[in-house]
PyMOL Python script that loads the backbone (N, CA, C, O; Angstrom):
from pymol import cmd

cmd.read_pdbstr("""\
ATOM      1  N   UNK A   1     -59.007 -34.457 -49.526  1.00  0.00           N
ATOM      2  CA  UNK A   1     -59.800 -33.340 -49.979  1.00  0.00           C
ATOM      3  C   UNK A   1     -59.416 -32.111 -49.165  1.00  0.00           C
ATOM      4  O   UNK A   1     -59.520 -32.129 -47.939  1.00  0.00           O
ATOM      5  N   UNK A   2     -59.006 -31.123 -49.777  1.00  0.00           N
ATOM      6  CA  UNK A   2     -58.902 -29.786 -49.430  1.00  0.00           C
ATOM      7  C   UNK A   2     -60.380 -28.652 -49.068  1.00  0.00           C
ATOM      8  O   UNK A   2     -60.932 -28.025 -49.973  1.00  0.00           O
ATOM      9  N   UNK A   3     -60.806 -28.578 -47.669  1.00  0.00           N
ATOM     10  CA  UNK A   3     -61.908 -27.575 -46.986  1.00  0.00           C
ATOM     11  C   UNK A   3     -61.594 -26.071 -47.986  1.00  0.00           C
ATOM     12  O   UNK A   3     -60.465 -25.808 -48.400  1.00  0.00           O
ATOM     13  N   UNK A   4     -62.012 -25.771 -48.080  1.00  0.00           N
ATOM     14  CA  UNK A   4     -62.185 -24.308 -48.462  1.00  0.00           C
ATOM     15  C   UNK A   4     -62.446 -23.153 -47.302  1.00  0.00           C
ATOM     16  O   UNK A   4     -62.841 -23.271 -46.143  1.00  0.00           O
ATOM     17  N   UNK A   5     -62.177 -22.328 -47.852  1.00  0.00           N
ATOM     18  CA  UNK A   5     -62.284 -21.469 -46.452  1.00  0.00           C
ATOM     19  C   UNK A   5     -63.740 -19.976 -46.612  1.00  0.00           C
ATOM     20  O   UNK A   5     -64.169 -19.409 -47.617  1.00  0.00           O
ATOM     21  N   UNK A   6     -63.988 -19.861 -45.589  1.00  0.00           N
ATOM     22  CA  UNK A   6     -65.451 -19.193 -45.436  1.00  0.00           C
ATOM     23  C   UNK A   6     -65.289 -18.325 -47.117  1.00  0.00           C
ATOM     24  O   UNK A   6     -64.251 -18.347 -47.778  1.00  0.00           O
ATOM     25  N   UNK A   7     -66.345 -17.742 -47.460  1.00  0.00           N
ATOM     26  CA  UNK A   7     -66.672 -16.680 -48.595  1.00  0.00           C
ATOM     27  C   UNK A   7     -65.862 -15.624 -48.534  1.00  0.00           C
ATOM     28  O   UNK A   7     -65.892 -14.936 -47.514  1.00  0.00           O
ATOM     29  N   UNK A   8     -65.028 -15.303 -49.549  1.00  0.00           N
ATOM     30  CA  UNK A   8     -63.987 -14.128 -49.741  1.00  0.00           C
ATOM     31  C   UNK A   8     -64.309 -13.158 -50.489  1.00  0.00           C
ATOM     32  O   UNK A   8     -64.923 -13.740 -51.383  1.00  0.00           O
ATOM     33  N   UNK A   9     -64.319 -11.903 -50.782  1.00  0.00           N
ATOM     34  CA  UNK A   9     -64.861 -10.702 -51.196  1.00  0.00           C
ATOM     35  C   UNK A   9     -63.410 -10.742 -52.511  1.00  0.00           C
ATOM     36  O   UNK A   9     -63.618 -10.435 -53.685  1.00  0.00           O
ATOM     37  N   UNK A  10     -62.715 -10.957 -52.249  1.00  0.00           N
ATOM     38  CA  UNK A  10     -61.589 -11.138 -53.547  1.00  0.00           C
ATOM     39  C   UNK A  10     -61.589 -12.115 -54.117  1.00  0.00           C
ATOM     40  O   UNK A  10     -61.755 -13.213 -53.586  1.00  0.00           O
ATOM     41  N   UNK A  11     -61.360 -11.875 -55.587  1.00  0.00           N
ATOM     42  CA  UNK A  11     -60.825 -13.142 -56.690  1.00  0.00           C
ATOM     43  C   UNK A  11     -59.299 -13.846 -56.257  1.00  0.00           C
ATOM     44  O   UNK A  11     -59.043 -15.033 -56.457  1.00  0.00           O
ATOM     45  N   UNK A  12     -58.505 -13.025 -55.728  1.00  0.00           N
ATOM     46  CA  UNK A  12     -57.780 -14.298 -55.536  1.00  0.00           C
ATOM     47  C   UNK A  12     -57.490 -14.833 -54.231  1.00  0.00           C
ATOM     48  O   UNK A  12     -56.699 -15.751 -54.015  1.00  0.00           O
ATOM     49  N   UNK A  13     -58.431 -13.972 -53.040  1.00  0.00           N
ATOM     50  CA  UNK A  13     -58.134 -15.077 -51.946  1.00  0.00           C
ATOM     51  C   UNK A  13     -58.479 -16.279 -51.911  1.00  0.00           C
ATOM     52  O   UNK A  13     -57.714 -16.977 -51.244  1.00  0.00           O
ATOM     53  N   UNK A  14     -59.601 -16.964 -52.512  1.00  0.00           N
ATOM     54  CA  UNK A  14     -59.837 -17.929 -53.077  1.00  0.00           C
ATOM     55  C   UNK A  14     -58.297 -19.520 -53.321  1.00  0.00           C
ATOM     56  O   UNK A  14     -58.191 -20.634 -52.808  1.00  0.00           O
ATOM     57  N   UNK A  15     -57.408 -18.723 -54.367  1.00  0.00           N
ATOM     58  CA  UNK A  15     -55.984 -19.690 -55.008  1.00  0.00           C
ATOM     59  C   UNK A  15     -55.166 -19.515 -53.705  1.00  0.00           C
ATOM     60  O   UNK A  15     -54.570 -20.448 -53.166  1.00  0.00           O
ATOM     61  N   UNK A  16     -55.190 -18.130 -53.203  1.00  0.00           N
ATOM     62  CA  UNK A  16     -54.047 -18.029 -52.260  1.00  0.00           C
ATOM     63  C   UNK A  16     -54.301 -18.718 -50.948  1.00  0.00           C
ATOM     64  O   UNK A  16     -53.339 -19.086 -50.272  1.00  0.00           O
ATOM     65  N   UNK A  17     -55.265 -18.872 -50.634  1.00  0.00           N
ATOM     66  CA  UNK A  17     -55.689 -19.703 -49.660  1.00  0.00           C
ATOM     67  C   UNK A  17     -55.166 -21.328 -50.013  1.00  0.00           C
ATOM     68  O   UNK A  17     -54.249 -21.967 -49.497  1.00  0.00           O
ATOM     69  N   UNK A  18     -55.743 -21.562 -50.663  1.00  0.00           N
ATOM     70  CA  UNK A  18     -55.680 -23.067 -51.345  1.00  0.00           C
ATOM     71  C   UNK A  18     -54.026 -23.313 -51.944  1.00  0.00           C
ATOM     72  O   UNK A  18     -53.556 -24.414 -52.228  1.00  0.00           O
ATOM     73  N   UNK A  19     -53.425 -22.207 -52.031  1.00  0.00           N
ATOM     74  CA  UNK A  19     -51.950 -22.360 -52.482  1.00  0.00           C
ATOM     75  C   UNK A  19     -50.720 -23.265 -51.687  1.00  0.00           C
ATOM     76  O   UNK A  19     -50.075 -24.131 -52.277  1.00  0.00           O
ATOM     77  N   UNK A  20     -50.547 -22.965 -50.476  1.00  0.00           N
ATOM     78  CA  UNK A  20     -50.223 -24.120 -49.667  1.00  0.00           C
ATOM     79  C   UNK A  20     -50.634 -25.628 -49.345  1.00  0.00           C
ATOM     80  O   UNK A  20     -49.911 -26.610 -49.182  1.00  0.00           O
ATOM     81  N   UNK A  21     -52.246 -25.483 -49.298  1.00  0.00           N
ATOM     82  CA  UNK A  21     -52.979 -27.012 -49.133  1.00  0.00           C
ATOM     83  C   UNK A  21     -52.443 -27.836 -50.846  1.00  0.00           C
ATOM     84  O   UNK A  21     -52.142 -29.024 -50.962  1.00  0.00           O
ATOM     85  N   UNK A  22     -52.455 -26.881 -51.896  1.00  0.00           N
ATOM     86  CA  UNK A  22     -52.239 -27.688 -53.055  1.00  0.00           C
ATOM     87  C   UNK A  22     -50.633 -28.109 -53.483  1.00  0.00           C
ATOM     88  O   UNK A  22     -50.175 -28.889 -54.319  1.00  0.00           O
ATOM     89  N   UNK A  23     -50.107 -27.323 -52.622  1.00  0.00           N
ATOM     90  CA  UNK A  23     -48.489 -27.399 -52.995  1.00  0.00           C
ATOM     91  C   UNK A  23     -47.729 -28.951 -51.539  1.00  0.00           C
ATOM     92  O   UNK A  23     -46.772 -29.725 -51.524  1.00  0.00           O
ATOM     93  N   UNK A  24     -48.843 -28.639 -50.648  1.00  0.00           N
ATOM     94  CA  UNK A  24     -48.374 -29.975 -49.644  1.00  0.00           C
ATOM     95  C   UNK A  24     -48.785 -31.032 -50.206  1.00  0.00           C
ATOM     96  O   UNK A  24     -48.088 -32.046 -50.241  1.00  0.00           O
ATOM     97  N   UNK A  25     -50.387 -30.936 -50.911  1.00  0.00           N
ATOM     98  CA  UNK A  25     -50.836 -32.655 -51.660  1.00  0.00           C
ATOM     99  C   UNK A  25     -49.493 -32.926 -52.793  1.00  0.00           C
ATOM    100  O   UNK A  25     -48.955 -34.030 -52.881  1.00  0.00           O
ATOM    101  N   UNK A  26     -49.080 -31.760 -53.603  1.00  0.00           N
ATOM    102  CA  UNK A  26     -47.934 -32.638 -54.255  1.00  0.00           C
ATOM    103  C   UNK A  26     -46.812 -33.165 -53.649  1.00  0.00           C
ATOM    104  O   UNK A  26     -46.160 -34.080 -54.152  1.00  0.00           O
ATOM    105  N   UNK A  27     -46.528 -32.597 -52.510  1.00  0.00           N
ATOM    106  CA  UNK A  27     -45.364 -33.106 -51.849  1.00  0.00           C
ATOM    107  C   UNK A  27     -45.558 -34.680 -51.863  1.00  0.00           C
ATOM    108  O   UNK A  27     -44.616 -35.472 -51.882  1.00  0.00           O
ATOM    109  N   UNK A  28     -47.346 -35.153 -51.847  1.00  0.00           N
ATOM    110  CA  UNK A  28     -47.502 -36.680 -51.358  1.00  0.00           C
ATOM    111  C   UNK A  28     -47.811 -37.309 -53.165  1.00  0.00           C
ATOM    112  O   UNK A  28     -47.654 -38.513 -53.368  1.00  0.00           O
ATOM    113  N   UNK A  29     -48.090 -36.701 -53.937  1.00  0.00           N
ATOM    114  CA  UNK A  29     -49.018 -36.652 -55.302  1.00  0.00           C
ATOM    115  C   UNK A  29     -48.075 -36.104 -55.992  1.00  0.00           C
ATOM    116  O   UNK A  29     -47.428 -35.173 -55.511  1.00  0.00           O
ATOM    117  N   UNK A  30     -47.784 -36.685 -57.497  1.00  0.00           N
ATOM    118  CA  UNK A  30     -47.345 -36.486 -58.303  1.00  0.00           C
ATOM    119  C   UNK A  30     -48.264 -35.165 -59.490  1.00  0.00           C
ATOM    120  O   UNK A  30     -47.896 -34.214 -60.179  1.00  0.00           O
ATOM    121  N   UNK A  31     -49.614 -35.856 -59.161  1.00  0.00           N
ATOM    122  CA  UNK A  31     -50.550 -34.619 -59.781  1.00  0.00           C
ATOM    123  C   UNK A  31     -51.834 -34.246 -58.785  1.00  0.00           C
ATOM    124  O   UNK A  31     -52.400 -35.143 -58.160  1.00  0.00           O
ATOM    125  N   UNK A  32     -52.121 -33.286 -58.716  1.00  0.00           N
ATOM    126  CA  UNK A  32     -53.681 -32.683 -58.236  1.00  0.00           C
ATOM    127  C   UNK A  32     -54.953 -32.318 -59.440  1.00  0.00           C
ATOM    128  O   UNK A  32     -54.781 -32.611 -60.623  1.00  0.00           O
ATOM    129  N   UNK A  33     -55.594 -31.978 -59.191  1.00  0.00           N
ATOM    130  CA  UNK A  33     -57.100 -32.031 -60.285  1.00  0.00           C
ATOM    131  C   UNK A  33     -57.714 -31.080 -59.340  1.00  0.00           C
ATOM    132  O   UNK A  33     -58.202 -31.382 -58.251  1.00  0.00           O
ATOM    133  N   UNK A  34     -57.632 -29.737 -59.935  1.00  0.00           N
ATOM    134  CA  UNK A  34     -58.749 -28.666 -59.669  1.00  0.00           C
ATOM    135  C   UNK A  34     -59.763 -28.673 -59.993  1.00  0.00           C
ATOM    136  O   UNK A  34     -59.675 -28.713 -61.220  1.00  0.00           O
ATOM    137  N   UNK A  35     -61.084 -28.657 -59.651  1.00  0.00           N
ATOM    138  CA  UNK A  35     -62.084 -28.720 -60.303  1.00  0.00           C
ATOM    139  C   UNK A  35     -63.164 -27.808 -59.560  1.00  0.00           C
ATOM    140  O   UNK A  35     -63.075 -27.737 -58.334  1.00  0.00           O
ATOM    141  N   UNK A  36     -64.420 -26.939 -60.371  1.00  0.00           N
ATOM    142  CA  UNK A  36     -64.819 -26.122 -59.780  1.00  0.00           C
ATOM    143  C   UNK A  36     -65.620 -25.435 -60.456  1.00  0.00           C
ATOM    144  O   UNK A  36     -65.625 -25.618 -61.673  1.00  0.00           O
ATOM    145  N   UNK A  37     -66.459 -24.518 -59.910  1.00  0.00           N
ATOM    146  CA  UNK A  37     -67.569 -23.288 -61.239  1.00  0.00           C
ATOM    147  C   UNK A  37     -66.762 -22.704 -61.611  1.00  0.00           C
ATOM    148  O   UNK A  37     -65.664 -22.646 -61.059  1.00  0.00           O
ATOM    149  N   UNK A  38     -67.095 -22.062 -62.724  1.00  0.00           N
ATOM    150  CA  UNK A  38     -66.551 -20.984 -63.792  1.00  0.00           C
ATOM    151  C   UNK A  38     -66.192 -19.753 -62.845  1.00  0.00           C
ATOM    152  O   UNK A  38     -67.107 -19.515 -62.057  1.00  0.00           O
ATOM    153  N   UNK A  39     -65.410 -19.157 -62.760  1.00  0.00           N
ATOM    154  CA  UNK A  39     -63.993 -17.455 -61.903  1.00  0.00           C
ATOM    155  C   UNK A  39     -64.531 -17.810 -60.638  1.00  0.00           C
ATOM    156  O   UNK A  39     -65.316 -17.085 -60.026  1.00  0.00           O
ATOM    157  N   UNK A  40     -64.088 -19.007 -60.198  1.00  0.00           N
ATOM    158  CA  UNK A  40     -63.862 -19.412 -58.808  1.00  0.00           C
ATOM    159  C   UNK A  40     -62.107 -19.115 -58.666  1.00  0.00           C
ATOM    160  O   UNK A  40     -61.697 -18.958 -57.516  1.00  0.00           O
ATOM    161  N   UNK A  41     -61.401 -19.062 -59.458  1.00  0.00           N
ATOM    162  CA  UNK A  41     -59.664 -19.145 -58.834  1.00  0.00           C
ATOM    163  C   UNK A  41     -59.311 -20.935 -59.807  1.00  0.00           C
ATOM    164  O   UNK A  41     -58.204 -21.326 -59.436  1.00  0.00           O
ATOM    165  N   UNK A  42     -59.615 -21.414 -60.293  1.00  0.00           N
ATOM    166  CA  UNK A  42     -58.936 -22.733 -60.947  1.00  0.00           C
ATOM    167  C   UNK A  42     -57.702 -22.001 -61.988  1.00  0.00           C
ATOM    168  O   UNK A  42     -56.664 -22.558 -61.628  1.00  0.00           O
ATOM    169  N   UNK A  43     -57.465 -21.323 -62.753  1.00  0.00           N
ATOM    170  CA  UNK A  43     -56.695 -21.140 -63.601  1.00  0.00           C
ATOM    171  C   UNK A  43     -55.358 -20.574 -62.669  1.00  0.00           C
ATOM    172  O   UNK A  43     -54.298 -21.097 -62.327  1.00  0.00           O
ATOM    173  N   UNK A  44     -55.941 -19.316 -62.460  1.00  0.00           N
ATOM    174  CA  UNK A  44     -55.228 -18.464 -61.276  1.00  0.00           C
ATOM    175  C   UNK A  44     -54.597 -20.082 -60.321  1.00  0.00           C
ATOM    176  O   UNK A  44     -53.815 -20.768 -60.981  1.00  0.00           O
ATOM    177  N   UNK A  45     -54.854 -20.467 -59.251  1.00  0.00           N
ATOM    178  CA  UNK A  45     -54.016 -20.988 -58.538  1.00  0.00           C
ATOM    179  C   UNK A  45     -53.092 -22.018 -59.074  1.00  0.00           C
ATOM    180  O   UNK A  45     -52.171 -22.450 -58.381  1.00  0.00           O
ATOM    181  N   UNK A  46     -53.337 -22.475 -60.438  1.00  0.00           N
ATOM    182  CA  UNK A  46     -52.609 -23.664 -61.350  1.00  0.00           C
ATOM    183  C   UNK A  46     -51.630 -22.818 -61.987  1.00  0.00           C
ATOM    184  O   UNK A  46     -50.518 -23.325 -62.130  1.00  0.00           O
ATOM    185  N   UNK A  47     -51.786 -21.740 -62.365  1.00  0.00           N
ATOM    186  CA  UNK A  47     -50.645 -21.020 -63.021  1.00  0.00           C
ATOM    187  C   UNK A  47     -49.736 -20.556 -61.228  1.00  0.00           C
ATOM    188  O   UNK A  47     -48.545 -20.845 -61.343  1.00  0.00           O
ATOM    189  N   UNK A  48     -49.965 -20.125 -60.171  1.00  0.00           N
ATOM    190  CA  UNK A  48     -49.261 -19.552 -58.635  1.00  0.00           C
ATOM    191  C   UNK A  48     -48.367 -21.207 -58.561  1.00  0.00           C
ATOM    192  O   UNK A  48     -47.145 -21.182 -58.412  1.00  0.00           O
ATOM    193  N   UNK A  49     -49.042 -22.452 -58.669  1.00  0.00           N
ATOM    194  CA  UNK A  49     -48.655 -23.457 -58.196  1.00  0.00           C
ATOM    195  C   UNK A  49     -47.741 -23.883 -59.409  1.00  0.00           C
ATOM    196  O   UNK A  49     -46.834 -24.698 -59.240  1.00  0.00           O
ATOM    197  N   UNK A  50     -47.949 -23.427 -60.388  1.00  0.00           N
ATOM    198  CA  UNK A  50     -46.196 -23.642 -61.342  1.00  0.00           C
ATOM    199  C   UNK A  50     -45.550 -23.126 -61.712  1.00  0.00           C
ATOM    200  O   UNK A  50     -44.712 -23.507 -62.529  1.00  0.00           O
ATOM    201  N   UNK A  51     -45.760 -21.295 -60.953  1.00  0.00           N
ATOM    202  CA  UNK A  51     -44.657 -20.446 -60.798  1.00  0.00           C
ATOM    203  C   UNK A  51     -43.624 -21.069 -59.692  1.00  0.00           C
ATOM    204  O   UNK A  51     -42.399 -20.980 -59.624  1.00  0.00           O
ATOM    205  N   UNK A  52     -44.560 -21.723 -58.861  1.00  0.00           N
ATOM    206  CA  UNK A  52     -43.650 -22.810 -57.349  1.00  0.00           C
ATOM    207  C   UNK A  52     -42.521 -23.887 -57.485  1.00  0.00           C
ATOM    208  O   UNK A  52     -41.411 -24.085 -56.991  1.00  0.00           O
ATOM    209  N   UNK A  53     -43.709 -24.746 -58.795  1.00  0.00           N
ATOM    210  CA  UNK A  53     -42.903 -25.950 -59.170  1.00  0.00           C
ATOM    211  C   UNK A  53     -42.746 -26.384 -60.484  1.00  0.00           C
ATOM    212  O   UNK A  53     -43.379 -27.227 -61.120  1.00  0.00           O
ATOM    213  N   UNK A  54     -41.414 -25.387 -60.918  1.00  0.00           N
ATOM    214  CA  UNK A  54     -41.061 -25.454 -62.445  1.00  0.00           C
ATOM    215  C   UNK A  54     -40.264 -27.141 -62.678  1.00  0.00           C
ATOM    216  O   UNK A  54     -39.417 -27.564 -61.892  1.00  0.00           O
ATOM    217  N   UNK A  55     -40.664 -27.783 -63.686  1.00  0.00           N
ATOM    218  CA  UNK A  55     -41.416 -27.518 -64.757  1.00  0.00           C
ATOM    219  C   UNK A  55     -43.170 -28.217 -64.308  1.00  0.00           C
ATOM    220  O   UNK A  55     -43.383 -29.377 -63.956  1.00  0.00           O
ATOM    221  N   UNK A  56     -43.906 -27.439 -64.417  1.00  0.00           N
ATOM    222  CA  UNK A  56     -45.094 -27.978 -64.343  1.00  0.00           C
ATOM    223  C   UNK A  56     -46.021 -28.284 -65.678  1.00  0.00           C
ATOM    224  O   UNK A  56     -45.655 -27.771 -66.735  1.00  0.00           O
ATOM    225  N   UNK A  57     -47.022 -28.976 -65.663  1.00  0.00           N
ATOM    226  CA  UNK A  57     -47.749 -28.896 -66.905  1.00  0.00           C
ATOM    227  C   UNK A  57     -49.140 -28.629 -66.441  1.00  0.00           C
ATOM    228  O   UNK A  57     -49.658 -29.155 -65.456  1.00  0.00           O
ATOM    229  N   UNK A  58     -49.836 -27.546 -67.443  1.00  0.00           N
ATOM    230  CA  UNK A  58     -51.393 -27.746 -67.191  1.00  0.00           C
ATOM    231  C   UNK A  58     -51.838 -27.775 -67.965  1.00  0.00           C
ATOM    232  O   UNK A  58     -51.397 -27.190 -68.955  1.00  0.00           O
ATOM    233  N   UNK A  59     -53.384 -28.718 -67.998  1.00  0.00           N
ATOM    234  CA  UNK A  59     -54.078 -29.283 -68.729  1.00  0.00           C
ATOM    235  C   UNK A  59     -55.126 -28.727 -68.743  1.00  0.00           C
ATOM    236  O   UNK A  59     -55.525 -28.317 -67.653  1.00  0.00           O
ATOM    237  N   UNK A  60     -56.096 -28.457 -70.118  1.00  0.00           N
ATOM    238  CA  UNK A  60     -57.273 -28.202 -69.845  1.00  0.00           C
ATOM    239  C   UNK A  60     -58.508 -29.027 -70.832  1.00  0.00           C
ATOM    240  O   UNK A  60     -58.690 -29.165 -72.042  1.00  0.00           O
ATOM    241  N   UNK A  61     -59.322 -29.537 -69.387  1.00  0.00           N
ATOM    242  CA  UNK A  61     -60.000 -30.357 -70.364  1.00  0.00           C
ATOM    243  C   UNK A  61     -61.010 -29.816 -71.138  1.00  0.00           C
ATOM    244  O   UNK A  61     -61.460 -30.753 -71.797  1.00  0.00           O
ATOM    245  N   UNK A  62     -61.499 -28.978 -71.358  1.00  0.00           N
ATOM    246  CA  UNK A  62     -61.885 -28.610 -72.449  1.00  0.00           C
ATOM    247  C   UNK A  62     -61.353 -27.959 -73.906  1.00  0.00           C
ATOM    248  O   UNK A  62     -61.989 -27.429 -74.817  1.00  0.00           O
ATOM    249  N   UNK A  63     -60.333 -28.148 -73.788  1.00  0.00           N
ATOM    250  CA  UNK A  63     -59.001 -28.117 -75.194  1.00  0.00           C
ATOM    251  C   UNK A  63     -59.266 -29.937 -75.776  1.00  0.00           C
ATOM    252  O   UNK A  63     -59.144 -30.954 -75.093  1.00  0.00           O
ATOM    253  N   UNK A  64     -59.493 -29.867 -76.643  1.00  0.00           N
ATOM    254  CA  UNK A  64     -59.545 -31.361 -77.400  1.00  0.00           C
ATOM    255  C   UNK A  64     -57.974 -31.865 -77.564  1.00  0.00           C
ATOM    256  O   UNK A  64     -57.630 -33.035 -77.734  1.00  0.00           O
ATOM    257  N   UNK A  65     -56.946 -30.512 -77.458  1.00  0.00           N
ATOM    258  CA  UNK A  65     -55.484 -31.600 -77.430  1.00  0.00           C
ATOM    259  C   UNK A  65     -55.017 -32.009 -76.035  1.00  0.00           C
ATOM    260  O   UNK A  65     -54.396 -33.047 -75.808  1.00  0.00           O
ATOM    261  N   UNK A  66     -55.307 -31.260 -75.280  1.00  0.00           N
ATOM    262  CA  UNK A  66     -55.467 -31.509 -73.767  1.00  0.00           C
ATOM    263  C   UNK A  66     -55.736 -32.618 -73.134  1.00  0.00           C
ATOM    264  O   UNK A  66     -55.064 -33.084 -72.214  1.00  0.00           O
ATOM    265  N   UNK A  67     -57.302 -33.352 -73.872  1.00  0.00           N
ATOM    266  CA  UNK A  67     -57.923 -33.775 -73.565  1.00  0.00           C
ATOM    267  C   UNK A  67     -56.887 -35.530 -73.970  1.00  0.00           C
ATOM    268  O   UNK A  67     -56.805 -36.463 -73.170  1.00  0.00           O
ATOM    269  N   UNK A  68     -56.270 -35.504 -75.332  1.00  0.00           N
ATOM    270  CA  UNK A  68     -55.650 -35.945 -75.571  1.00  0.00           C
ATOM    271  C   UNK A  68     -54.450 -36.999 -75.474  1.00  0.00           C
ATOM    272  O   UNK A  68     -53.997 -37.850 -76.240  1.00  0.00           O
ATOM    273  N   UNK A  69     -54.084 -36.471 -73.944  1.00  0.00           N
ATOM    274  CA  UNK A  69     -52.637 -36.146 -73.545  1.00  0.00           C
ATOM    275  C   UNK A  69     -52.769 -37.456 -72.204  1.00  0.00           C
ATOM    276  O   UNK A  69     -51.810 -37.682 -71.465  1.00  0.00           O
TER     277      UNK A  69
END
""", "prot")
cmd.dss("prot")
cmd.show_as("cartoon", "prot")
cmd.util.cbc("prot")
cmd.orient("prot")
């Protein structure tokens, strides 16, 4: 499990913080699972983390083909 870091006044210090901790779990993990409240940074750091590691895929479970997959 990845700590979070104290309350940030920006939307994306939030991903950028968490951008390294999520890019070392894949080094060990084939996949990670963001999960979280609604404009916390989940979309934002999943799109930073597969500008990193092309080809990536993201899923969203609330898409019924997504859900699918």
């Amino acid at each position: 499990m990845i700590e979070l870091p104290p309350a940030s006044p920006s939307a994306l210090d939030l991903p950028r913080a968490l951008l390294g901790a999520a890019l070392e779990q894949l080094s060990f993990s084939p996949a990670i699972v963001l999960l979280g409240p609604r404009q916390v940074g989940k979309t934002t750091l999943a799109r930073m983390i597969a500008a990193h590691l092309p080809p990536s895929v993201s899923l969203d479970l609330q898409v019924p083909q997504d859900r699918e997959k």
